[in-house]
PLY file of the C-alpha trace (Angstrom):
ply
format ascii 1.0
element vertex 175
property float x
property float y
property float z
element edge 174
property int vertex1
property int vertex2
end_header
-13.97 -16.11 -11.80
-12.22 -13.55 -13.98
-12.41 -13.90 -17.42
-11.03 -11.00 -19.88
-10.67 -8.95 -17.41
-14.19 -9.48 -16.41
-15.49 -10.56 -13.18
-18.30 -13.13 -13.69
-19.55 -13.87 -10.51
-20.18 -10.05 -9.61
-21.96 -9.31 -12.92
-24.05 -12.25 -12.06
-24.84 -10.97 -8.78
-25.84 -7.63 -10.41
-27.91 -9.10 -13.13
-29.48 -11.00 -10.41
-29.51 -8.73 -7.33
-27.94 -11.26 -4.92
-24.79 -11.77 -3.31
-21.91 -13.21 -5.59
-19.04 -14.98 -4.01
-16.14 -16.90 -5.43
-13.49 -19.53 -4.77
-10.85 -19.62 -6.79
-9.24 -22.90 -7.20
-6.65 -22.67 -10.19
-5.25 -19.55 -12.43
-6.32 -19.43 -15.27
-6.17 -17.47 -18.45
-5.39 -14.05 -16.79
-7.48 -14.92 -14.04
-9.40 -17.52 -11.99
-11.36 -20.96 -12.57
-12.66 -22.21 -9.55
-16.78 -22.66 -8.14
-18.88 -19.55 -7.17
-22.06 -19.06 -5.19
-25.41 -16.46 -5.37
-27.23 -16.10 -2.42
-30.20 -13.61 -1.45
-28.63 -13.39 1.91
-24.55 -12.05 2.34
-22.60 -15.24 4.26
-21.65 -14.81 7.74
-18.42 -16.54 7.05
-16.64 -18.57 4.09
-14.33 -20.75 4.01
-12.02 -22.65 1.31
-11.24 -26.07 1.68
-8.56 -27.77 -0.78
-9.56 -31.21 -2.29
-7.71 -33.45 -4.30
-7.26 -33.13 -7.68
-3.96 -34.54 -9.43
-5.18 -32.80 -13.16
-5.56 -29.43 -11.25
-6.73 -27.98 -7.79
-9.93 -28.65 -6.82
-11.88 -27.00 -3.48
-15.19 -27.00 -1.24
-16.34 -23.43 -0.66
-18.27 -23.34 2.18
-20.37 -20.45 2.80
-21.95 -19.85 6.49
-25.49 -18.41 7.01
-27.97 -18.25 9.59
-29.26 -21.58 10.54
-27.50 -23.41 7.81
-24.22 -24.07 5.74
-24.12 -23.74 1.52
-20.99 -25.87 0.72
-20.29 -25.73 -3.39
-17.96 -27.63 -5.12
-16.41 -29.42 -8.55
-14.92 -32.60 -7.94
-11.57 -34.18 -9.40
-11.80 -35.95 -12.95
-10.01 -38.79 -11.56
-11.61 -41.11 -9.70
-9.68 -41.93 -6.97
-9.40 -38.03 -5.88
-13.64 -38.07 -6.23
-13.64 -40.99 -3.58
-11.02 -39.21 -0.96
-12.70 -36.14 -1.66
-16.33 -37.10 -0.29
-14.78 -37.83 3.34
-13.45 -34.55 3.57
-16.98 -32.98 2.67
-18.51 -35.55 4.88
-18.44 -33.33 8.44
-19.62 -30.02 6.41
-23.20 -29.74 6.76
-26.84 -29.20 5.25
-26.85 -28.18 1.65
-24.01 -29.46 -1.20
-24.29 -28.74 -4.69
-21.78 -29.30 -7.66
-19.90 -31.29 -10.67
-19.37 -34.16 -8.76
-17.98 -36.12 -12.33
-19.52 -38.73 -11.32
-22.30 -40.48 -13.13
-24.14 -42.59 -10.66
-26.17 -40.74 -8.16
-25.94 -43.80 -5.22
-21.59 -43.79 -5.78
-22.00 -40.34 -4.21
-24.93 -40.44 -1.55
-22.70 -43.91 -0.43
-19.41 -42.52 -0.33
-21.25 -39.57 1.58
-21.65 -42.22 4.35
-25.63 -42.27 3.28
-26.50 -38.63 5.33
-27.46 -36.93 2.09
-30.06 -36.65 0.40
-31.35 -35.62 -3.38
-32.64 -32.64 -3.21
-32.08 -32.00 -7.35
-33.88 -34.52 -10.04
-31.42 -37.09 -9.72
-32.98 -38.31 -13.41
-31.84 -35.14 -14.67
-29.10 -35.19 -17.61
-26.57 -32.12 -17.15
-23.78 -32.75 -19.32
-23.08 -31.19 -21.76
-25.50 -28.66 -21.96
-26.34 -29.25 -25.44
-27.99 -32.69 -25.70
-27.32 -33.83 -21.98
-26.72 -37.07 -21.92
-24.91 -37.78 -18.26
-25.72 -36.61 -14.95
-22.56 -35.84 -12.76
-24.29 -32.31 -11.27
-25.85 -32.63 -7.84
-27.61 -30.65 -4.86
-28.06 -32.49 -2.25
-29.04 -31.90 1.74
-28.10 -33.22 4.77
-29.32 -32.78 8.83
-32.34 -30.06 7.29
-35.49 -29.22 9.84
-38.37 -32.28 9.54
-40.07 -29.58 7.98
-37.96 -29.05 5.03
-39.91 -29.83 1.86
-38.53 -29.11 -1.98
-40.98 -26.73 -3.76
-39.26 -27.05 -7.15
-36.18 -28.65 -8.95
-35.45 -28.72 -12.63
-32.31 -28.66 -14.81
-32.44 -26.21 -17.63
-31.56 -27.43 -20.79
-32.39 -23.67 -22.25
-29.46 -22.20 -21.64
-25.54 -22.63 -22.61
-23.63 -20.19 -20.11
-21.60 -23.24 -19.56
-21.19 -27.32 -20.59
-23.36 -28.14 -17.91
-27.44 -27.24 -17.75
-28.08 -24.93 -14.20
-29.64 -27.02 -11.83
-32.31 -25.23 -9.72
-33.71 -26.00 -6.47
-36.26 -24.17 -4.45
-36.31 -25.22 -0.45
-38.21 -24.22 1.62
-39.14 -24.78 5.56
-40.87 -23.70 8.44
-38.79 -21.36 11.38
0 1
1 2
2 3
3 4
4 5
5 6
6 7
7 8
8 9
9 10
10 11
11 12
12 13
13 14
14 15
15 16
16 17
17 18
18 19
19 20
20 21
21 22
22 23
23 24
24 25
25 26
26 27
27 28
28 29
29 30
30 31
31 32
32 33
33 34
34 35
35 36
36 37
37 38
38 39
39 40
40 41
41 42
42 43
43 44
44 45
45 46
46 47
47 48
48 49
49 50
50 51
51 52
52 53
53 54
54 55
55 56
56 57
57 58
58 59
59 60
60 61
61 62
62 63
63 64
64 65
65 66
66 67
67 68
68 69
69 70
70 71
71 72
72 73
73 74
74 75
75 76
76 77
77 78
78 79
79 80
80 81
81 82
82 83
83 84
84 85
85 86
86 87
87 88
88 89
89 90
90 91
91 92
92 93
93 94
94 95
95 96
96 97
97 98
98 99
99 100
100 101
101 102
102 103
103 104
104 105
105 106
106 107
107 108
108 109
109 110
110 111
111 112
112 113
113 114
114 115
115 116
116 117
117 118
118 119
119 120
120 121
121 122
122 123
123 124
124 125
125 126
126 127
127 128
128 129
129 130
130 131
131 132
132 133
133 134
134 135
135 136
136 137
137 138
138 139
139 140
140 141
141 142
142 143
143 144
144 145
145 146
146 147
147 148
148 149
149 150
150 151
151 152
152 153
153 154
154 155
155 156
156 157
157 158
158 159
159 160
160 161
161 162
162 163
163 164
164 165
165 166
166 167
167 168
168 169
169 170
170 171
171 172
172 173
173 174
């Protein structure tokens, strides 16, 4: 969010040339910590949707496009908030990515209600982002066209913009 005065997610979407949004989900610091979202395409519609979180706030942004649903999120450290969290996600649809904290990929796709599905390397380490050693970062899909196929997905452990490695997905299907 903002950071110094700065606003992160709309230098990003300069640097990039896409479409920055951002849900804010705590003050912080003179600003906002929450989850943000690039996308070549500008949303139809977004929403917030509080989570629980008994350290802090947590939220689902979920950002509406043509023919599909982005939902982004960064689940509670506490694990009873991650498990009353996932039903609440449960009716958004298509595409969910984020810091689920939670380190085994079938806890989530189960508590999901088994509609998901990996769409990121789910052997991938993305914490920290020096010497990854646990995976609690996910994108994952849900109700996509028969034709939907993933083209690429890696985790990059070259960069430290954050504690976790950027996860990267590339999906792509027919009309």
């Amino acid at each position: 969010g903002r950071m110094a005065g700065r606003f992160i997610p709309g230098e990003l979407g300069e640097m990039t040339g896409m479409h920055a949004r951002f849900c804010r989900a705590i003050d912080y610091d003179g600003g906002a910590y929450g989850v943000g979202l690039l996308s070549r395409d500008e949303p139809l519609a977004v929403r917030r949707i509080p989570l629980p979180g008994r350290e802090e706030a947590r939220v689902l942004f979920v950002a509406e496009f043509p023919g599909y649903v982005v939902c982004v999120t960064h689940l509670s450290l506490t694990p009873e908030d991650q498990r009353a969290s996932l039903p609440i996600i449960l009716p958004q649809p298509v595409l969910l990515a984020g810091d689920f904290n939670m380190k085994v990929a079938k806890t989530v796709l189960d508590g999901l209600g088994g509609t998901f599905r990996p769409l990121s390397d789910t052997t991938q380490m993305t914490f920290p982002s020096q010497n990854a050693s646990i995976r609690i970062d996910y994108i994952l899909g849900r109700g996509l066209p028969e034709s939907a196929v993933v083209t690429e997905r890696q985790a990059d452990h070259t960069t430290v913009a954050s504690d976790h490695c950027p996860l990267w997905v590339s999906l792509a299907w027919k009309e």
